[in-house]
C-alpha positions in Angstrom: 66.6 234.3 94.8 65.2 233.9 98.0 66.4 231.0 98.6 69.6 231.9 98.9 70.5 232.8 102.6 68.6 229.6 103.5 71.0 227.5 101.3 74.1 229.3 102.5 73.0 229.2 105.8 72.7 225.4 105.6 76.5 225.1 104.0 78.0 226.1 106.5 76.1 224.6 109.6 77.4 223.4 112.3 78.8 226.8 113.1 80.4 225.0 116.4 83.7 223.6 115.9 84.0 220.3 117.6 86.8 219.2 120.1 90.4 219.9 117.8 91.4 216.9 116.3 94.4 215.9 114.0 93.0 216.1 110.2 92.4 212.5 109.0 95.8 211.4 106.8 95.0 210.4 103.2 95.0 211.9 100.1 91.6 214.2 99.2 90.0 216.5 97.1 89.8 219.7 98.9 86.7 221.6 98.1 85.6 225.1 98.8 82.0 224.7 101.2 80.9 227.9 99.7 82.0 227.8 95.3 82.8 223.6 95.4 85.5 224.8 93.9 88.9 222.5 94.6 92.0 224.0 95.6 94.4 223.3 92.7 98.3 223.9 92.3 98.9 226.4 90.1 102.6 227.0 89.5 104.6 228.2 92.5 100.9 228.7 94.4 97.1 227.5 94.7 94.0 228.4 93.5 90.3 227.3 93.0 89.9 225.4 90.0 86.9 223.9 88.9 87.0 220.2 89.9 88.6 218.0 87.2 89.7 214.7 88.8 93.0 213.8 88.7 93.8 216.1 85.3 95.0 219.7 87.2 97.1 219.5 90.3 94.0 218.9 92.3 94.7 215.7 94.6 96.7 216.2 98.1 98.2 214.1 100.1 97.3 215.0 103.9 99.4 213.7 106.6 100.1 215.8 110.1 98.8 219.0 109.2 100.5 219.1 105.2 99.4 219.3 102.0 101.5 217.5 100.0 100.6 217.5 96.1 100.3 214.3 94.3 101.8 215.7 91.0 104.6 217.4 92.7 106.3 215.0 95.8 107.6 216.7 98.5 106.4 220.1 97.8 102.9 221.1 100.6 101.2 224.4 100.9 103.1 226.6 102.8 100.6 229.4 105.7 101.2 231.9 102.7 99.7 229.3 100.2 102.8 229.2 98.2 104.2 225.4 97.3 107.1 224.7 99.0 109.2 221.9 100.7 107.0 219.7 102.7 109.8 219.9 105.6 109.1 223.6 105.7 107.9 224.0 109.2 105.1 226.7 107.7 104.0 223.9 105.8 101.6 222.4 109.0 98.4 223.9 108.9 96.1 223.6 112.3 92.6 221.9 111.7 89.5 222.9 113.0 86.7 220.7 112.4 83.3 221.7 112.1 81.1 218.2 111.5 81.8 217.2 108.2 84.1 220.4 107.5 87.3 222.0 108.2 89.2 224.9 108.6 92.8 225.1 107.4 93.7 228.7 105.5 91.6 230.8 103.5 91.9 231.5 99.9 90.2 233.4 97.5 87.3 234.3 100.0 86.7 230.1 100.8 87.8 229.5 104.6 85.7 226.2 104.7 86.3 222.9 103.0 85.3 219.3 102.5 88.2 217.2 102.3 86.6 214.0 100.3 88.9 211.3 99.9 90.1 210.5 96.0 89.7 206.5 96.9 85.2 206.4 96.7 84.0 205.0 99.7 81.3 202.4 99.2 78.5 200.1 100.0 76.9 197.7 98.8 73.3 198.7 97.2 70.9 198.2 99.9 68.0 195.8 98.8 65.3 199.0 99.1 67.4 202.0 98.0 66.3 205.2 98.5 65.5 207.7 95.8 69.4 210.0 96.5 70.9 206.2 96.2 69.6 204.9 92.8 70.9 205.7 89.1 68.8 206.5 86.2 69.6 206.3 82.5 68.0 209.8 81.2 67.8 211.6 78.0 69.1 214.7 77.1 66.4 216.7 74.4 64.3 213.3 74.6 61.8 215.0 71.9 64.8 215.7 69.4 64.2 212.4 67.7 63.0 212.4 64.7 60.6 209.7 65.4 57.8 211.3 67.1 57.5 214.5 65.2 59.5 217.9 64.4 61.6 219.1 67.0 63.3 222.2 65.1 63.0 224.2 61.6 64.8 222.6 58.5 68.4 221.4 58.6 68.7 222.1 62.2 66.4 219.5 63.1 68.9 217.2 61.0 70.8 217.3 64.3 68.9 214.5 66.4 69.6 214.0 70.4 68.3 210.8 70.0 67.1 208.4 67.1 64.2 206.8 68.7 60.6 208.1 70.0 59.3 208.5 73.9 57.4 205.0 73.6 60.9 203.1 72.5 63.0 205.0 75.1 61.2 203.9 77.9 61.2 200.3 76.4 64.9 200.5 76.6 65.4 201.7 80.3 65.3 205.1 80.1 64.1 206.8 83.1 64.8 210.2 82.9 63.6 212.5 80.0 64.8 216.0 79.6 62.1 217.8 77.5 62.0 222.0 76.1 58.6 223.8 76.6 58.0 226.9 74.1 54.8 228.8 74.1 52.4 228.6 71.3 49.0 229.4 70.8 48.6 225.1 70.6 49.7 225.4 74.2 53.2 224.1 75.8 54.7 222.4 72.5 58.4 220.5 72.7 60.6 222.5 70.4 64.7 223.1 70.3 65.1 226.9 71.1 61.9 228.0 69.2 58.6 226.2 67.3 59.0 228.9 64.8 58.9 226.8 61.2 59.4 223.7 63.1 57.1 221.1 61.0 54.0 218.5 63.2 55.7 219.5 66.6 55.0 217.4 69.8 52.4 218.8 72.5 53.9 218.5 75.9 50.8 216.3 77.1 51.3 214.1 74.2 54.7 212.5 75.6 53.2 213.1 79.1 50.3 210.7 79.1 52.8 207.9 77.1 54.6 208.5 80.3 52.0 207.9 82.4 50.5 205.3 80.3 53.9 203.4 80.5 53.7 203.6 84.1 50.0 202.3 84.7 51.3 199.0 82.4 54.9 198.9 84.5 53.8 199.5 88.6 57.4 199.2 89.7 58.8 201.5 87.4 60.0 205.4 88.8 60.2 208.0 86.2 61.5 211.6 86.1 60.8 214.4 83.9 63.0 217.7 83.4 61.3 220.9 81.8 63.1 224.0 80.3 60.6 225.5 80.9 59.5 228.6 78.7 55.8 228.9 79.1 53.7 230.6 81.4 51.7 229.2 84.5 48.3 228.7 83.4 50.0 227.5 79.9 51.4 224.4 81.9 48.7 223.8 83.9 46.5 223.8 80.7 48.7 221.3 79.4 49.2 219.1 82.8 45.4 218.5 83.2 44.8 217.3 79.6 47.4 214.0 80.8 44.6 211.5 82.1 45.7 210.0 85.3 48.5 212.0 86.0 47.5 212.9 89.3 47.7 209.2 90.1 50.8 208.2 90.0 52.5 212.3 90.4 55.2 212.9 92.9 55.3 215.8 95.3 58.2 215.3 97.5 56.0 215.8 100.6 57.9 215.3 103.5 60.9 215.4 102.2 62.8 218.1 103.5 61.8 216.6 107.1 62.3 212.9 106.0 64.1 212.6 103.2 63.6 210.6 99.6 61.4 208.0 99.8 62.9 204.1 99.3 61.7 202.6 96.3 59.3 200.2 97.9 57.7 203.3 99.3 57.0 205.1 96.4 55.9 201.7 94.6 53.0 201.3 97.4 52.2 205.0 97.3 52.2 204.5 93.2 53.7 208.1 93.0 56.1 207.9 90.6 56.5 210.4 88.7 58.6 213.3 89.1 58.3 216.8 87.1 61.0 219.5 87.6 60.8 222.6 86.2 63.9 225.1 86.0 61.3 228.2 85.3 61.3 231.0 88.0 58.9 230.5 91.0 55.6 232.0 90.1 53.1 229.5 91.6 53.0 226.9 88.8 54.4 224.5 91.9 50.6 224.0 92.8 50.2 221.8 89.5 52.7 219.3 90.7 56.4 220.5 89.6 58.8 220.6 91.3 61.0 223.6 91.4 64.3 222.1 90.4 66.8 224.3 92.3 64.8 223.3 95.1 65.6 219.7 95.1 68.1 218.5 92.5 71.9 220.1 91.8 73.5 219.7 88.4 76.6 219.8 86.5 77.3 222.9 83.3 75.9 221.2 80.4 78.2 221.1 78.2 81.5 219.3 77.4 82.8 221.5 74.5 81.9 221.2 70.7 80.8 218.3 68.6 84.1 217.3 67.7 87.4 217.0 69.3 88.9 217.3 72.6 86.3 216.8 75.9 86.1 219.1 79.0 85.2 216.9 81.7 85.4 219.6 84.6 82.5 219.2 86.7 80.8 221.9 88.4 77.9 223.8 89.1 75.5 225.2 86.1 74.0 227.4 89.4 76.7 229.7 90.6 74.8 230.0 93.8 74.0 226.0 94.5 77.3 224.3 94.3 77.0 220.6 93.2 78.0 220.4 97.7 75.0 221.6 98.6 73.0 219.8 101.4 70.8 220.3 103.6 67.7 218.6 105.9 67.6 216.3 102.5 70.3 215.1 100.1 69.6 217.0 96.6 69.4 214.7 93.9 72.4 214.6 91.4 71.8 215.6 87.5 75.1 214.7 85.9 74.7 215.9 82.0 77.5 214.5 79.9 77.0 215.7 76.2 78.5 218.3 73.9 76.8 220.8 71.8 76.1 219.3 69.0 75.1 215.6 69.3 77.6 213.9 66.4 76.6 209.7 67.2 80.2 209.2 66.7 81.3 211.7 69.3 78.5 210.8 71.7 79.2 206.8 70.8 83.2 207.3 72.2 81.9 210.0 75.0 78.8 207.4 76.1 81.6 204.8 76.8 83.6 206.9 78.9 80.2 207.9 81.3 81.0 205.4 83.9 84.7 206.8 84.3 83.7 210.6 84.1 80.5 209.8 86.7 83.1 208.0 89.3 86.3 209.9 89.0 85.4 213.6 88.4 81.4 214.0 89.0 80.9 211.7 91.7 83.9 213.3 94.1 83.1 217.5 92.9 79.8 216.5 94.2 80.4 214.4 97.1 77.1 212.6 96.2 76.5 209.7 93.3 74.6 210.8 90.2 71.2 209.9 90.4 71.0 211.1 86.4 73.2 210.6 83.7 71.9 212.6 81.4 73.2 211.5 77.4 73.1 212.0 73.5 72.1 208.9 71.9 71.6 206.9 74.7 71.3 203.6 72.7 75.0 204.2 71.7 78.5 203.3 73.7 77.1 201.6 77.1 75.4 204.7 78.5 72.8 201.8 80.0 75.9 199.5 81.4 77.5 202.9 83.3 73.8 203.0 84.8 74.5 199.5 86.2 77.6 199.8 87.5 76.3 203.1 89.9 73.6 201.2 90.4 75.7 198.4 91.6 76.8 200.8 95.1 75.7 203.5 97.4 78.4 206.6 97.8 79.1 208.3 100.9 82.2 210.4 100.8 
């Protein structure tokens, strides 16, 4: 954890409020610096509610000083965070702006906020995007096919993420590839939750080097690669230098927390292109190449409820300590997961054509950043690769 003072340190710079200024008038999201939690009407008060779009009380009208509800006209947040009549004259709240923040009241421990306007404010996609500005189609349990080998023990591994192998995804545009990493005496092999019984499992460096063999034949290409990561150092290093040419075209975010993310020409002439996060705790295996991922990426809670049924399409943090918010000297990039616990095609076919709606309304406005991942069950089903486009079409600045 220690990383932690530096990253609330960095929330809540610049610690110098700025001349006072009347709050901009609009109607916003307002979202705790500290939890990115949104302040949410709840009855006759407010609260912090996980964000959730325009579905809980969580858009507000601001015009001189008031909070006006969207759900409930004429009723504002009163200095005691009640709701009450917007002509209430303890309805104005004083501003104090601190760069892109502001102080207004303090609830539930939050005394900072981001007020990021419901209506996206956009650009068109420069010509040479940078890395925080593109899209990529990725996907979730990538190894859970079916095609390339076992992926679980009997009847469980009935329950495919995806119907096609590495080599075919790739074909298809995938860019991003979320892949599990158990220990076994074969080294790091790509198993759901455990290789115990699981039948021809996949090495790690198998799908690897068809990575890297994809991007020697495709030079403009980028590629990313997620680990949930349950081996030990020297186990993935093992396993890294068996990938020929891996090194080559590898990714080490040098100079990024003084620069930023490279543009895409950029990492095309360097020819690194490859980028391997690991979630595992920091025990030196960064000298290999990975990326700690909590270093440089935030992402949504994984999961959008059951198989079946209903969808929960709250967006927030799966780090309690890194709200999707957090920035710094570099923009982190954005993992947006959309997929439920069980992979059903037909759920994931109806939730896949929904992606582009959930990534602009809920995700893209909780994190005040576009998803650069949009992580998906059965990619090949429902548009997943058309909701790609369309964030691909724009660059997102709140």
């Amino acid at each position: 954890m220690r990383y932690l003072p530096a990253i609330a340190a960095l929330l809540l710079l610049p610690l110098v409020p700025a001349p006072a200024q009347a709050a901009p008038a609009g109607t916003f999201y307002v979202t705790g610096v500290r939890t990115g939690l949104n302040v949410a009407q709840s009855g006759a008060g407010v609260e912090l509610h996980r964000p959730k779009g325009n579905e809980d009380r969580q858009q507000w009208r601001l015009s001189d000083g008031r909070f006006e509800n969207t759900d409930s006209p004429g009723q504002c947040i009163t200095r005691q965070l009640t709701m009450g009549s917007c002509s209430q004259g303890d309805a104005v709240h004083q501003p104090v702006q601190f760069g892109d923040q502001w102080e207004f009241f303090t609830l539930s421990g939050e005394s900072r906020w981001y007020l990021t306007p419901v209506t996206a404010q956009t650009s068109p996609m420069p010509a040479d995007p940078r890395l925080d500005e593109m899209t990529f189609l990725t996907s979730h349990n990538a190894y859970a096919n079916g095609v390339d080998g076992g992926f679980a023990p009997p009847f469980v591994n009935l329950a495919k993420n995806q119907t096609r192998g590495i080599v075919q995804q790739l074909n298809d545009g995938v860019r991003g590839f979320m892949l599990d990493i158990h220990q076994t005496p074969d080294g790091a092999i790509l198993c759901h939750n455990s290789c115990t019984l699981v039948s021809k499992p996949v090495a790690l460096n198998v799908d690897l080097q068809r990575i890297v063999d994809f991007l020697r034949a495709n030079r403009s290409e980028i590629v990313t690669v997620f680990l949930e990561d349950y081996v030990d150092a020297n186990t993935l290093r093992a396993e890294l230098r068996k990938v020929q040419g891996l090194n080559d075209v590898l990714y080490r975010a040098e100079g990024v927390r003084q620069n930023g993310w490279p543009t895409r020409s950029q990492m095309r002439s360097s020819d690194k292109r490859l980028l391997i996060f690991t979630d595992h705790g920091k025990d030196g295996r960064e000298d290999s190449g990975v990326l700690y991922q909590k270093d440089w990426t935030v992402e949504n809670y994984w999961s959008m409820g059951s198989g079946l049924g209903s969808s929960d399409w709250s967006c927030y943090s799966r780090w309690d300590e890194k709200p999707l918010t957090a920035t710094g000297s570099f923009r982190p990039l954005f993992v947006m997961n959309h997929f439920r616990d069980v992979p059903f095609t037909s759920t994931a076919t109806t939730d896949n054509g929904k992606l582009a709606n959930r990534a602009q309304q809920f995700c893209q406005p909780a994190a005040r950043k576009k998803p650069n991942f949009l992580a998906v069950d059965h990619y090949d089903l429902g548009g997943a690769a058309q909701a790609v486009g369309r964030l691909n079409s724009y660059v997102y600045g709140p």
